[in-house]
N, C-alpha and C positions, 0 to 999 in steps of 0.2 A: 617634211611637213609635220609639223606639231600641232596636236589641239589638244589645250588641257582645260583646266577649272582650275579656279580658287579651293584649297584643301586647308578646315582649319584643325590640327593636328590634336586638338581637344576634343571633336566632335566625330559625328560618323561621316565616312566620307561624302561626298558632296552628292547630290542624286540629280541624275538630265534623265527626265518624263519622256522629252521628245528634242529631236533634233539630231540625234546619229546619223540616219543616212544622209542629213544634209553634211554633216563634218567629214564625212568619208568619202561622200563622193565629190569634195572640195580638195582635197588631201586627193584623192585620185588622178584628177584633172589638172591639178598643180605637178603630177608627178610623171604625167603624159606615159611615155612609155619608157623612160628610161629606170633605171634599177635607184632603189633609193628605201628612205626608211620612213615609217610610220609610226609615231610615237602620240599614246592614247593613256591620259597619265589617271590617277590613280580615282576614278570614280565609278560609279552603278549607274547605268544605263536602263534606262525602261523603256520598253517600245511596244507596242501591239501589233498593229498588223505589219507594220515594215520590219523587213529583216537586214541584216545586217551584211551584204554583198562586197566583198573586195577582190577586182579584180589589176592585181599591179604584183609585179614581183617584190620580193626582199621584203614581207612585210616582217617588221619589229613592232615588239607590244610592251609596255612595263606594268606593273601592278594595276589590274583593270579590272573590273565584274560588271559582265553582261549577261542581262538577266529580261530572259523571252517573255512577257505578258502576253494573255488575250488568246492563245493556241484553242481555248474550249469552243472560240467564238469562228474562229476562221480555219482551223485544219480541214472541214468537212466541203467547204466553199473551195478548195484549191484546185485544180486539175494534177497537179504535180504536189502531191502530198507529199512526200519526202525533201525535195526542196524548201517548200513553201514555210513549214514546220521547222526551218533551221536558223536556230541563232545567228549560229557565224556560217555564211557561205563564199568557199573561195572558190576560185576557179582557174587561177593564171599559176603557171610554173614557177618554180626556185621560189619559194618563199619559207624564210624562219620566223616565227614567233616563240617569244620568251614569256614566262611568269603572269601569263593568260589566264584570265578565271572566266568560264566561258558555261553557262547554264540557261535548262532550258525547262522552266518549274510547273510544263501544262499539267507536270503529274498524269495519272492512268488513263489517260483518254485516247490510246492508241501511240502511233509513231508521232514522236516530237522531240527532234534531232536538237542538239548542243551544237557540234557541229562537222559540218560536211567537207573535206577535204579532195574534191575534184579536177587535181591537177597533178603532175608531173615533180617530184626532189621538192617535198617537204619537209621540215625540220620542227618539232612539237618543245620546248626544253623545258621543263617548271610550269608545265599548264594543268588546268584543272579543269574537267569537262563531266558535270554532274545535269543528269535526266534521271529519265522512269525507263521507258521504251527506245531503242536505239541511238543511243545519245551523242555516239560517235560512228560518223558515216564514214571510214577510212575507204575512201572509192578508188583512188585512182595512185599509185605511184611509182618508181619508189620512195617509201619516206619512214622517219623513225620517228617515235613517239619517247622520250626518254623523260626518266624521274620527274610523271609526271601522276595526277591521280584520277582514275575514271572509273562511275559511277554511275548506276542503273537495276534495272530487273530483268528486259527481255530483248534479250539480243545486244546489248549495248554498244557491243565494238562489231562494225560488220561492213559488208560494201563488196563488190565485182573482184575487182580488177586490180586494185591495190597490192603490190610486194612492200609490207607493211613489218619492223621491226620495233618492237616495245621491250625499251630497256629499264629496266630498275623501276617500274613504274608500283603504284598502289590500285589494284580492280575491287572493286566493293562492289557485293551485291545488298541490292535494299531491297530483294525479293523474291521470289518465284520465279525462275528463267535459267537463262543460259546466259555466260556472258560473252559469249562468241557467235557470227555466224556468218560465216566467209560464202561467198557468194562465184566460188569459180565453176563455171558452167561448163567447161569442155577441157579435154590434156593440152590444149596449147595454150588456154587462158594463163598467164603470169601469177594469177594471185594466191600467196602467200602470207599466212599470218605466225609469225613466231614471237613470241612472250616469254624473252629472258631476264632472269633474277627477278622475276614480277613478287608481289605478294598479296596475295588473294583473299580475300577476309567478308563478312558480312552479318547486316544486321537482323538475319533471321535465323529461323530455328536450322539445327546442323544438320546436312543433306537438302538444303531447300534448293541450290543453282550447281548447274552446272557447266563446262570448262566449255560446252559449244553445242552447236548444231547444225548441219548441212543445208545451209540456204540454197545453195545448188547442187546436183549429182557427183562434182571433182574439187568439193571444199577442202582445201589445205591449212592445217592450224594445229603449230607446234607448243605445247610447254614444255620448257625446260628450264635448270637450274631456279627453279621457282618455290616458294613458301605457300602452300596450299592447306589452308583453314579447314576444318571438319565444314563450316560451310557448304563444300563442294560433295555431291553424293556419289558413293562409291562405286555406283556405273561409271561417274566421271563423264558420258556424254548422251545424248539423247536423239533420237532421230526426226525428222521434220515433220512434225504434226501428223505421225504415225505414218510417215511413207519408211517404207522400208527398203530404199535405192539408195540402199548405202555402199554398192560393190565398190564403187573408186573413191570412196573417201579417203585421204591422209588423214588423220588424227594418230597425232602422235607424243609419245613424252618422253624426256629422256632426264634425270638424275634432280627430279623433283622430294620436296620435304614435309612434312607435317602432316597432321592426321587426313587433311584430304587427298593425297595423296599414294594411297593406297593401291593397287593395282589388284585387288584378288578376287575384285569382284566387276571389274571394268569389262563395258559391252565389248561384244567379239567384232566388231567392225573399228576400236582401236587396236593402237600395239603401242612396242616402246622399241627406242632408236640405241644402237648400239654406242653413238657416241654423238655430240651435240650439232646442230645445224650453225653453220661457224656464220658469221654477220655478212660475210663478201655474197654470199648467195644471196643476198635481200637485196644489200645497196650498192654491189659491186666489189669490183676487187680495186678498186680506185677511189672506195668511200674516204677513205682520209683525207684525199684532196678536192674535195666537192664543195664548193660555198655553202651548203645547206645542211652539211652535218658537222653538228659541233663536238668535236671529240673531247673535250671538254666534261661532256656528259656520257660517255658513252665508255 
């Protein structure tokens, strides 16, 4: 299913006020249950209170900016704040998207997600996912986020349950925060966050974020072979709004570079790994033949 616009190559790209969710969930319904693609070509989308719900496998995206209005007016009305707040929400298994610009501009008024990844063998490849407060809800997989760029102040990459790998990607912080905060609540929960060859940068003053924080008691969340900005402060992690139940925390790093980087003053509830956490532990040891991971990127 295709839905595009008229784009004149002189001008800005095209802008639709209103009408997504009807294109989408036309392109859903045409695409029943079977595996197929979704091709959303090269315009800005404005929407207020509707958000943007896909639920179909194999979704495919090309050069596209969705871009969340009106959150100041309706985050507070929601019952499920975290959803309700999200640009992009998916929900169905096996799905890639490509060269996605995916933003959610309510700015500082609490949680106001980009977008929420609530399913099972995700594939992220060339996307761009800019917020303020949790921008990217990595909840559920396993799935890779690759050469891609995410941006925030608090919390921005975060979620349960997720076995979550980010490769080569760019994390910006625009502010005061962490930009981590993995959400595994007991030793059997799955979820894992590792962030290889990332590179970390930001536009406040040096020491203002840092690499994470324990949204639950047995949060896991790796950097490694990563470029890490004076940005980042040389605690390097922070504890959850002063709770000090950090005993099963994983926080770990291993053969990171640049001034944030540092280890000599890093909290005693991290460490560092003696050699790198290899990709199969995330996505298996079968990831190179999985519809969903493009090695391409990886």
């Amino acid at each position: 299913m295709t839905a595009r616009g008229k784009i004149n190559p002189k001008r800005h790209r095209k802008i639709i006020r209103d009408g997504i969710q009807g294109i989408t969930n036309a392109a859903v319904r045409r695409l029943a249950r079977r595996a197929g693609v979704m091709r959303i070509s090269g315009l800005v989308y404005f929407e207020t209170r509707a958000v943007l719900r896909v639920f179909l496998a194999n979704l495919v995206q090309d050069a596209v900016t969705y871009t969340e209005h009106g959150n100041r007016k309706t985050v507070t009305r929601m019952d499920n704040r975290n959803d309700y707040t999200a640009t992009l929400l998916l929900k169905s298994d096996n799905v890639k998207v490509y060269n996605l610009n995916v933003a959610n501009t309510a700015g500082p008024v609490g949680q106001a997600i980009a977008a929420k990844a609530d399913g099972a063998n995700y594939g992220f490849y060339a996307c761009n996912f800019t917020g303020y407060q949790d921008t990217l809800y990595a909840n559920q997989g396993p799935s890779v986020y690759a050469k891609s760029y995410i941006s925030g102040t608090v919390d921005f990459v975060f979620g349960l349950y997720a076995k979550a790998w980010f490769e080569s990607c760019d994390i910006v912080s625009i502010g005061k925060g962490c930009l981590s905060a993995n959400g595994r609540s007991n030793d059997t929960n799955p979820s894992e966050y590792v962030f290889n060859n990332a590179r970390v940068s930001g536009t406040g003053a040096p020491g203002s974020a840092y690499l994470g924080r324990p949204w639950k008691p047995y949060a896991r969340v790796v950097w490694q072979n990563s470029e890490l900005s004076d940005i980042i402060n040389p605690k390097g992690w922070q504890n959850w709004n002063g709770d000090n139940n950090t005993a099963n925390v994983y926080f770990k790093k291993y053969n990171n570079r640049g001034a944030g980087a540092a280890t000599n003053q890093r909290v005693g509830f991290s460490g560092a790994l003696t050699q790198p956490v290899p990709i199969t532990d995330i996505l298996g040891a079968n990831y190179k033949t999985q519809w969903w991971v493009d090695n391409n990127f990886l």
